[in-house]
N, C-alpha and C positions, 0 to 999 in steps of 0.2 A: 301343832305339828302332826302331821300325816304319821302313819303306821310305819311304812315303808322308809320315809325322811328319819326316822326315831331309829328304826330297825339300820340305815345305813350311818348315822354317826355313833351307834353303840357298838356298830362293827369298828369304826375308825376310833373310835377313845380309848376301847379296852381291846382291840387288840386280837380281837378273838370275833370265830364263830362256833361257839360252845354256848348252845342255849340248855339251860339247868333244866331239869325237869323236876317235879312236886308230885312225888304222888307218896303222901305220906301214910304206911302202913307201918299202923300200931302195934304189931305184934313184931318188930323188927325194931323198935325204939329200944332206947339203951333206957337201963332201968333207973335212972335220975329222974325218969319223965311219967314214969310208974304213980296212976295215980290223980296226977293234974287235968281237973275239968277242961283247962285250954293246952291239952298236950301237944294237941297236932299244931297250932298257934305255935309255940315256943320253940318246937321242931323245925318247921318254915321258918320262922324268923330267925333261928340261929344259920339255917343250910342258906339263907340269902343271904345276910352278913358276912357267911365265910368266901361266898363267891363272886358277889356281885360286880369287882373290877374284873375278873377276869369271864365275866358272860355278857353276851349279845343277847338275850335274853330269858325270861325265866316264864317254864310253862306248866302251870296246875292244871291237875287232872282230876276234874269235879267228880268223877266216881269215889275218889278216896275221902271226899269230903261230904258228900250229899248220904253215901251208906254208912256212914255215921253219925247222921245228924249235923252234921259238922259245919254248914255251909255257913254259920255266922263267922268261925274260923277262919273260910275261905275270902270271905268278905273282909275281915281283919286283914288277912295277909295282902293280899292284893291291896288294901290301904294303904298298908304300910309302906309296901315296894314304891308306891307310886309318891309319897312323901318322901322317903329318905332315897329313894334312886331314883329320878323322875327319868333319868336317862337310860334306863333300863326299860324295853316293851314287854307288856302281859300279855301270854296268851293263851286262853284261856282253852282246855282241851277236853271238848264238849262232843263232837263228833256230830252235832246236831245233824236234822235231814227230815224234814216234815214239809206240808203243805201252807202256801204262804201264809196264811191266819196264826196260823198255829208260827211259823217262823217269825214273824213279828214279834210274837212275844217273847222268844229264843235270844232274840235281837236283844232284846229290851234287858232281858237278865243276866247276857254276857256283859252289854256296853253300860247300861245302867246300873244295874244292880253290883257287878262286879268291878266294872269300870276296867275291863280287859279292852287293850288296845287292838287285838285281832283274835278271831275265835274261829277252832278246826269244823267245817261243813263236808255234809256227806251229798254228795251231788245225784245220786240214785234217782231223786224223786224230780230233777229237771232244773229248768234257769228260774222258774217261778219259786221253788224252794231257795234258791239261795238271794235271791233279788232283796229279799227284805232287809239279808246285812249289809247289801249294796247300799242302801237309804243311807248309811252311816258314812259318807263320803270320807272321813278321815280316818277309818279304822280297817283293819285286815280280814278279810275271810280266806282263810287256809283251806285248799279242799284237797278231800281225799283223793289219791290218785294212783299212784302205786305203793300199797302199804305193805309192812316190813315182816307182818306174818302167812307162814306158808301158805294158810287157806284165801288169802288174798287172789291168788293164781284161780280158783275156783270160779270168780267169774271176771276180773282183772284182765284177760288173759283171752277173752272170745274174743271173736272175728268180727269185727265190726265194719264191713265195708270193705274189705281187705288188711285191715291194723288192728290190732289187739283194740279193747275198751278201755285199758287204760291213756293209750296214746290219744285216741280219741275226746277223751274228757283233757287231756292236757290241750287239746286245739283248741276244744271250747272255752277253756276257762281264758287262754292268752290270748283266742282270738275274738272271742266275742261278749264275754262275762267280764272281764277284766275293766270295766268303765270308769272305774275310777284311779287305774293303777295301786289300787290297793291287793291284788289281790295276786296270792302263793299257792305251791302245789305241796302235799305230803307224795314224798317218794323215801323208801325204806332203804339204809343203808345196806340193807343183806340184799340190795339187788343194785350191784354196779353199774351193771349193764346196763338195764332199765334207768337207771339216774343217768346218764350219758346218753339213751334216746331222748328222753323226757328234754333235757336242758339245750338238746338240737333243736327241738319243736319251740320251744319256748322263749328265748334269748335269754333277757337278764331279771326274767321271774324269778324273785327269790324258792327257795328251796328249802321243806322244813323235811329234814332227814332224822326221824328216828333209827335203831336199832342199833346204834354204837354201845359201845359198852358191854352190859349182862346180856344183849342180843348176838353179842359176838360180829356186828359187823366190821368192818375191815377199814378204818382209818385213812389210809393210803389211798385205796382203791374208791371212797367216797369222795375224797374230796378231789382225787382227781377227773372224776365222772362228772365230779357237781359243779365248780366253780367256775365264775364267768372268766372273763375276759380280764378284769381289774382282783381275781384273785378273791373276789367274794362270792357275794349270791346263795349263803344257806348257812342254816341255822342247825348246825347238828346237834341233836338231842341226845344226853345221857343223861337218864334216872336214878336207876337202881342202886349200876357202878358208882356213884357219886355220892347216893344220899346216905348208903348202908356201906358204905367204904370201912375196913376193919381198923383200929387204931393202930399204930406201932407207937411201942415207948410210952410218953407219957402226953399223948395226944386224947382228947375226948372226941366226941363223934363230930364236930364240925371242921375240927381242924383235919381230919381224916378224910372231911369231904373236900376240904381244901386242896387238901394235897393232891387228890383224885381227879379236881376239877381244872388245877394247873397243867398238871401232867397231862391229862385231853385235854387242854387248849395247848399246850406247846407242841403235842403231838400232831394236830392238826396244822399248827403253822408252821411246822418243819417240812411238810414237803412242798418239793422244790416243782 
């Protein structure tokens, strides 16, 4: 099954486009986990268990994992999702961006190594840097496009011909990168606007929206920007909110992501 095929009947079974995010930082673990050589393992494993019917899918973010040695972890988790949720897409959040040599092997340690069903590229360096995760005709490359932090504008934001560079990179990627229909744009919920130009340019290119949640973007206002025609078309990402969600009562930290991750996906499918 295709990236895209995976990413649209996880939208249709669970109900949701609430993709989890992974970025598991240790110094924010509840202190049960105090201690264990496979902390960040048991962490992941618990925050997917608690979420997995109600996510479209789940995205790790290999900084949290590689700056602490951790990638055997990362390798673990990503097994795991893909055994007991096989209906669940990975994807992996790399931001790669190099020279084709050097991307082939990028390639090779997202889809093989990891076994992530699409992985986030940075398009700066041209259609030859991202071509490589092309070769993997059944998997996703996410590129960066309009991203959700303020210095994004810094060069997001030039004149390209008469259109910013970001609108720009959305033409290329839907008009001429996109070969295999695999392939999605990051657009940041803290910019409405901009997710509502983007999704004119683009038709029904999925949509990987970070900034909901600890970013404070606006719910309402994304998903009204972002969604196609059939009321899909993006993957909104909350992390932070979700993973370090506070307990009430007699809740532990998964069931607090639970609760957290319900609550954005209902909040999402509520507007009309």
């Amino acid at each position: 099954m295709t990236f895209i095929n995976q990413l649209s009947a996880a939208w249709e079974k669970n109900h949701s486009l609430l993709c989890v995010g992974l970025d598991p930082d240790v110094k924010q673990f509840p202190a049960e986990l105090a201690g264990q050589s496979d902390a960040i393992y048991n962490f992941c494993k618990a925050i997917v268990d608690a979420t997995a019917d109600v996510a479209c899918s789940f995205k790790p973010q290999i900084a949290y994992f590689a700056a602490l040695r951790a990638e055997d972890q990362l390798e673990a988790i990503c097994s795991y999702i893909k055994n007991q949720y096989p209906q669940i897409p990975i994807i992996l959040d790399a931001k790669r961006g190099d020279i084709g040599a050097t991307a082939e092997q990028y390639a090779r340690e997202a889809f093989e190594r990891y076994g992530a069903h699409a992985v986030t590229v940075n398009p700066y360096m041209g259609f030859d840097s991202v071509a490589p995760y092309l070769e993997w005709k059944d998997r996703g490359a996410i590129v960066l496009c309009r991203t959700s932090n303020a210095g994004g504008s810094d060069l997001q934001f030039l004149d390209v011909g008469g259109k910013p560079l970001y609108q720009h990179v959305a033409h290329l990627v839907a008009d001429k990168w996109n070969l295999n229909g695999q392939c999605a744009l990051v657009v940041g919920a803290t910019f409405p606007n901009e997710i509502a130009q983007v999704r004119a340019l683009i038709g029904e290119m999925p949509l990987l929206i970070p900034g909901v949640g600890a970013q404070g973007g606006d719910v309402e206002a994304t998903v009204r920007a972002g969604r196609t025609a059939n009321g899909k078309g993006m993957m909104i990402n909350s992390s932070r909110a979700i993973l370090y969600a506070k307990p009430l009562g007699e809740e532990n930290y998964a069931q607090a992501a639970r609760r957290v991750a319900v609550a954005t996906r209902d909040a999402i499918n509520s507007v009309s």
